[in-house]
GUKOL-483297 format. One record per residue (C-alpha): x, y, z; residue in one letter. Coordinates in steps of 0.1 Angstrom, whole numbers, plus 5000, padded with zeros to 4 digits. Example, Ala and Ser with C-alpha at 12.3 -4.5 7.8 and 13.67 -1.06 7.14 Angstrom:
2
<node east="5123" north="4955" up="5078" guba="a"/>
<node east="5137" north="4989" up="5071" guba="s"/>
***
This chain:
223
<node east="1069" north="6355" up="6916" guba="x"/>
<node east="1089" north="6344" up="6947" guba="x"/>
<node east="1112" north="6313" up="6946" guba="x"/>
<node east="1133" north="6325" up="6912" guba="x"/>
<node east="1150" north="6294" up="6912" guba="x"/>
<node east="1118" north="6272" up="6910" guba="x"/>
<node east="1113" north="6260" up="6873" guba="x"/>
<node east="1075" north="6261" up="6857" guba="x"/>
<node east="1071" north="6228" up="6860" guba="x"/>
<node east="1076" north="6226" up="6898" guba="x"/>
<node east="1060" north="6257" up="6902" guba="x"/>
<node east="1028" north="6238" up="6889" guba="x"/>
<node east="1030" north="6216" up="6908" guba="x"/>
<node east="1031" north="6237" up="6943" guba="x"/>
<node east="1000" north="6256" up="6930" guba="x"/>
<node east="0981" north="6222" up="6927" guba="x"/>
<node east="0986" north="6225" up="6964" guba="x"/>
<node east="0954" north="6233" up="6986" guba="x"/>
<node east="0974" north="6248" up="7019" guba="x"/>
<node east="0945" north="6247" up="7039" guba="x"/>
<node east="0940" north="6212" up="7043" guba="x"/>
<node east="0967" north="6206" up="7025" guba="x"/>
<node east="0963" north="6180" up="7001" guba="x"/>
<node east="0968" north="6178" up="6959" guba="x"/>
<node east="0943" north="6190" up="6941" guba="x"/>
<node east="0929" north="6178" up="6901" guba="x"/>
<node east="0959" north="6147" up="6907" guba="x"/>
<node east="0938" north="6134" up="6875" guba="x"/>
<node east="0958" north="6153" up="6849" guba="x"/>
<node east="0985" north="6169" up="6872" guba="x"/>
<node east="1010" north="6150" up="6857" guba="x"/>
<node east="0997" north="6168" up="6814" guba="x"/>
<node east="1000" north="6197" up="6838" guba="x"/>
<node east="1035" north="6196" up="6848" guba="x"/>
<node east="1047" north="6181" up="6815" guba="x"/>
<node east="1030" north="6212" up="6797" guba="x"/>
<node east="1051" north="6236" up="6821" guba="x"/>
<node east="1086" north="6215" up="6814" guba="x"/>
<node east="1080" north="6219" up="6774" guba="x"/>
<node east="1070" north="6254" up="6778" guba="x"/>
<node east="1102" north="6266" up="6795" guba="x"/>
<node east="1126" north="6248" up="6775" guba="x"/>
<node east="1106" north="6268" up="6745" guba="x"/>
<node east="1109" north="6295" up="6765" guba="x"/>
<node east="1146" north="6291" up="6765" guba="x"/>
<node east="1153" north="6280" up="6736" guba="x"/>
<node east="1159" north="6245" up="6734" guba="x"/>
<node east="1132" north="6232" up="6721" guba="x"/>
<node east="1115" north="6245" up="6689" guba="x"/>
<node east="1087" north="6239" up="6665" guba="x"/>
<node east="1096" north="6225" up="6635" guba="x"/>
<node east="1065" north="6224" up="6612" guba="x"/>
<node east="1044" north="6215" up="6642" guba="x"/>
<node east="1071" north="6189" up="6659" guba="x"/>
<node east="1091" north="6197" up="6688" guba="x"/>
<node east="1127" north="6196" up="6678" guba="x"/>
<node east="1161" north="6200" up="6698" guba="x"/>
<node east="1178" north="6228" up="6694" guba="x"/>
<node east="1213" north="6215" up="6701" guba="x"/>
<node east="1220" north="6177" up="6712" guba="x"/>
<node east="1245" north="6187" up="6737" guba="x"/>
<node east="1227" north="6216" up="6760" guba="x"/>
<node east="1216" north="6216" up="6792" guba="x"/>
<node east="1198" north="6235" up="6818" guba="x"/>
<node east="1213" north="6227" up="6849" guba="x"/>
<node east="1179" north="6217" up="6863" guba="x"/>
<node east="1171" north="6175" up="6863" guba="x"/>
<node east="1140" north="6173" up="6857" guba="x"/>
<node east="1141" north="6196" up="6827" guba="x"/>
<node east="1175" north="6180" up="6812" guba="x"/>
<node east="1157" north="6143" up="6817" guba="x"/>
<node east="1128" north="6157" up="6790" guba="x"/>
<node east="1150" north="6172" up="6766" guba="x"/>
<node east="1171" north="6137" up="6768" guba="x"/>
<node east="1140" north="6118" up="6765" guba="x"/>
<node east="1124" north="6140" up="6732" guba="x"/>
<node east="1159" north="6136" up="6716" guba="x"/>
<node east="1156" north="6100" up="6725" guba="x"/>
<node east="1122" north="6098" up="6706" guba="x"/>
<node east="1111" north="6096" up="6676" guba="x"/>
<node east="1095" north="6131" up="6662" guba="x"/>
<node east="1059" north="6140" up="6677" guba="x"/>
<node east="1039" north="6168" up="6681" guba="x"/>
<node east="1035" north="6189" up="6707" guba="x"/>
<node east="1002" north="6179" up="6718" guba="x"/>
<node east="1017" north="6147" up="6721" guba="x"/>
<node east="1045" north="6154" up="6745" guba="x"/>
<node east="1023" north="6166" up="6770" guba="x"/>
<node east="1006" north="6129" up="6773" guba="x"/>
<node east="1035" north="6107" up="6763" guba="x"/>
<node east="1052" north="6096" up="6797" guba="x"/>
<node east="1042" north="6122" up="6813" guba="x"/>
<node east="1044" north="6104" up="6855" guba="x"/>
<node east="1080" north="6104" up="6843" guba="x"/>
<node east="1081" north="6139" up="6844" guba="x"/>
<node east="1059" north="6146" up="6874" guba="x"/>
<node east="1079" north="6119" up="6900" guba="x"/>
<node east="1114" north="6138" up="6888" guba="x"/>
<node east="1097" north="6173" up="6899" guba="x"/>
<node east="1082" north="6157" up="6931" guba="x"/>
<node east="1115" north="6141" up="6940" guba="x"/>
<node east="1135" north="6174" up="6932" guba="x"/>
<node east="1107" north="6192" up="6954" guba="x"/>
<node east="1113" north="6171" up="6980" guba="x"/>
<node east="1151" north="6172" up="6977" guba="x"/>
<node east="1149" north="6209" up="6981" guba="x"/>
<node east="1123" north="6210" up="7013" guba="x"/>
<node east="1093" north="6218" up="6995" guba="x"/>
<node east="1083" north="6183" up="7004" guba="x"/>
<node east="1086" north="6157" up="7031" guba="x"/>
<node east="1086" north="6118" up="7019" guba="x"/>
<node east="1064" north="6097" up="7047" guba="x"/>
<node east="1069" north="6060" up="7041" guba="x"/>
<node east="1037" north="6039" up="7047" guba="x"/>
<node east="1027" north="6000" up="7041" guba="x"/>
<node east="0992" north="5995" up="7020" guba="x"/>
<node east="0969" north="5968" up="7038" guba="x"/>
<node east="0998" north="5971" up="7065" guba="x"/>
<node east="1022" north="5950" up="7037" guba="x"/>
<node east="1028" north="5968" up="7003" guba="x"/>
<node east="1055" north="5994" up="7012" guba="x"/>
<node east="1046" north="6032" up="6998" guba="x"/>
<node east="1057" north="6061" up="6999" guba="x"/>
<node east="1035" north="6099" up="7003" guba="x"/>
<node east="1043" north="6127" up="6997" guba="x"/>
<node east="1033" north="6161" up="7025" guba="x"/>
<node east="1041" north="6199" up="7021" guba="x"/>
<node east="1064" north="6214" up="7043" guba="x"/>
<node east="1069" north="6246" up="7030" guba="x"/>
<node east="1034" north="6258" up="7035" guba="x"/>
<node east="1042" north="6298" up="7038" guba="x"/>
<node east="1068" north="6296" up="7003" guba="x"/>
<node east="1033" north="6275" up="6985" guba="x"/>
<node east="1007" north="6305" up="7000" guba="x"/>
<node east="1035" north="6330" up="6992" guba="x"/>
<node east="1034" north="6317" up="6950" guba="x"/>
<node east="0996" north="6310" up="6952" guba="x"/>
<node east="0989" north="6347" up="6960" guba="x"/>
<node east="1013" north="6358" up="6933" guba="x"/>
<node east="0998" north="6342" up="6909" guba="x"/>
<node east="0964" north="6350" up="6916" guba="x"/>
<node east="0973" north="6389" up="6918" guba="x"/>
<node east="0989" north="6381" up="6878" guba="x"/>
<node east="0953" north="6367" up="6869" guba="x"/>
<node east="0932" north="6394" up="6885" guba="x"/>
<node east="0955" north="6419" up="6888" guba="x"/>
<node east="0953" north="6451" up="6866" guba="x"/>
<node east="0990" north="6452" up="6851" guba="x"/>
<node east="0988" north="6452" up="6816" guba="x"/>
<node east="1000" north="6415" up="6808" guba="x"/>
<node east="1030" north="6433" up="6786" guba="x"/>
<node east="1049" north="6441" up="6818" guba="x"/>
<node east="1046" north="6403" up="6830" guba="x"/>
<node east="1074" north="6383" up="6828" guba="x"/>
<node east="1069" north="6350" up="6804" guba="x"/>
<node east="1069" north="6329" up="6826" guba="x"/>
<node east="1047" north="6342" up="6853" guba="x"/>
<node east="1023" north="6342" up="6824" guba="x"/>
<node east="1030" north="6305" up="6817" guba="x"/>
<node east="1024" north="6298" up="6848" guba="x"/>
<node east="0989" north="6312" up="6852" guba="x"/>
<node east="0980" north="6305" up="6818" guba="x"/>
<node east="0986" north="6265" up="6819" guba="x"/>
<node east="0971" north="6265" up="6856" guba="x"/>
<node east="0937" north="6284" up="6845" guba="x"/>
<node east="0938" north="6259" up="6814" guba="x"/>
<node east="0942" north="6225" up="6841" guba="x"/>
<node east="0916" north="6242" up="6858" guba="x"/>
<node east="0934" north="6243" up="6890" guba="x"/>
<node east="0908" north="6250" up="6923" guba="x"/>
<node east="0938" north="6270" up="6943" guba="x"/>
<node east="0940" north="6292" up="6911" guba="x"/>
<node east="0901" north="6298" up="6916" guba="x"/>
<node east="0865" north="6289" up="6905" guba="x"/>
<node east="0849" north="6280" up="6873" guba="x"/>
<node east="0832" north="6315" up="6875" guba="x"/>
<node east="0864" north="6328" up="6881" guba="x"/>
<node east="0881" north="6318" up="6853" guba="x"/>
<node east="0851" north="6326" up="6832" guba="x"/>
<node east="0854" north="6363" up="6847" guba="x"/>
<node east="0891" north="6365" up="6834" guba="x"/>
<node east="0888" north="6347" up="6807" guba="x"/>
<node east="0901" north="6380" up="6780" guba="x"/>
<node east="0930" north="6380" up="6806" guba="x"/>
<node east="0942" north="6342" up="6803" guba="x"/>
<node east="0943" north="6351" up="6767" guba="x"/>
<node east="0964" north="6381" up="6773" guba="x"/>
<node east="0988" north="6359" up="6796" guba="x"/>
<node east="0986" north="6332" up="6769" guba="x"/>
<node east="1002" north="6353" up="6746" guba="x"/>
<node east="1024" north="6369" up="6768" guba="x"/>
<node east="1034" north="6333" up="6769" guba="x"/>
<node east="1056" north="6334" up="6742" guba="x"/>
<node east="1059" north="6370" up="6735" guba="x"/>
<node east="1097" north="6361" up="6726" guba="x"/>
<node east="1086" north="6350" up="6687" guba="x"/>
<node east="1054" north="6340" up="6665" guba="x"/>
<node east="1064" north="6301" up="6668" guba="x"/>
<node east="1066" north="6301" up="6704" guba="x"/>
<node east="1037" north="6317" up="6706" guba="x"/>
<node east="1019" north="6291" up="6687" guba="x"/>
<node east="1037" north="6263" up="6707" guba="x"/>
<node east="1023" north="6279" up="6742" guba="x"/>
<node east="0990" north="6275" up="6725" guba="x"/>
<node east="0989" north="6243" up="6716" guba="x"/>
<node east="1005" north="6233" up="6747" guba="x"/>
<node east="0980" north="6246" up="6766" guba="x"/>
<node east="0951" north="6232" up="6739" guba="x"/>
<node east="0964" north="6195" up="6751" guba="x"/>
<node east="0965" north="6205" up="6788" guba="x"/>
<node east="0926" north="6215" up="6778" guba="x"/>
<node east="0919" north="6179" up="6763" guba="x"/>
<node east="0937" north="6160" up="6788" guba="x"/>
<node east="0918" north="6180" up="6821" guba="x"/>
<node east="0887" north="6176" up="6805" guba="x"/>
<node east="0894" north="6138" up="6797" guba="x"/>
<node east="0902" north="6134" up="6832" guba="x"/>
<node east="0868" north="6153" up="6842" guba="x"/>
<node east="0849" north="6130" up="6821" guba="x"/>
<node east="0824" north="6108" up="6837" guba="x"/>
<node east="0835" north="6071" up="6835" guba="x"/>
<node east="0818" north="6057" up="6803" guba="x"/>
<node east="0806" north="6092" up="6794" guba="x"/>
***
């Protein structure tokens, strides 16, 4: 996809993203969403790995270079051990305001200061970089419904539609959509974490918890 430098986890984050309008789009669980895309790329990379189902360091003194992925791996060596599942709940607006702050650093965003009830001072957040969001959205729709075999993806093109199809992202398409490709997000899934068996089994379960947490979100209140 375009924009190399952008990590999973912000790349999520622009495909939430309806240009047309544009506005955020399932801002319900877009926070399990992005937290999902920072674990898997640091699996991806190696610096995180499953030990008997708990996401363990690999080395207490590496780093990526990128803030927003260095902040989780300092915050799961920080932690006590947990699950993966788990890690894609726990704190997870932590996560999501050090990608939106990083976006916005880099131009993707712009920070509008406003006052609730004309007192309260906030602060929203509007896309700039409309063409470089259209530009990753049609990139990742042509992975999904495209016909190149998912084994000449790159892993983490295939994250990145996997874990969008799995938050149910609108920009990524329909319900019928995704039902249509459904053999393919499988395919991408395991592309996911081609590298090794148990990275292919921690893609999987963190896309199972982006699964719960979007449908928990979805839920009707007191359903």
């Amino acid at each position: 996809m375009s924009d190399g430098p952008l990590s999973l986890p912000a790349r999520l984050y622009l495909l939430a993203w309806d240009t047309g309008r544009p506005r955020l789009t399932g801002t319900a669980h877009l926070h399990h969403l992005v937290r999902a895309g920072a674990l898997t790329e640091l699996a991806q990379r190696g610096l995180l790995v499953d030990d008997d189902g708990i996401t363990t360091p690999v080395d207490l003194d590496a780093r990526t270079g990128d803030p927003v992925l260095d902040g989780l791996l300092e915050l799961v060596r920080e932690s006590r051990p947990r699950r993966w599942r788990a890690w894609v709940t726990l704190r997870a607006r932590y996560t999501l305001v050090a990608v939106r702050e990083q976006l916005a650093a880099e131009g993707y965003l712009r920070a509008e200061k406003r006052r609730v009830l004309g007192i309260f001072p906030s602060v929203e957040y509007a896309l700039d970089r409309l063409a470089a969001v259209d530009a990753l959205n049609r990139e990742a729709r042509g992975v999904l419904e495209g016909d190149r075999p998912a084994a000449e993806v790159s892993e983490r093109d295939a994250a990145v539609v996997a874990l969008a199809a799995a938050a149910e992202l609108r920009t990524l398409g329909s319900g019928r959509d995704r039902r249509r490709h459904r053999r393919r997000i499988e395919e991408l899934t395991e592309r996911s974490g081609a590298a090794a068996p148990a990275l292919r089994r921690v893609v999987r379960e963190v896309r199972t918890a982006v699964v719960v947490a979007t449908t928990a979100a979805s839920a009707p209140a007191g359903g």
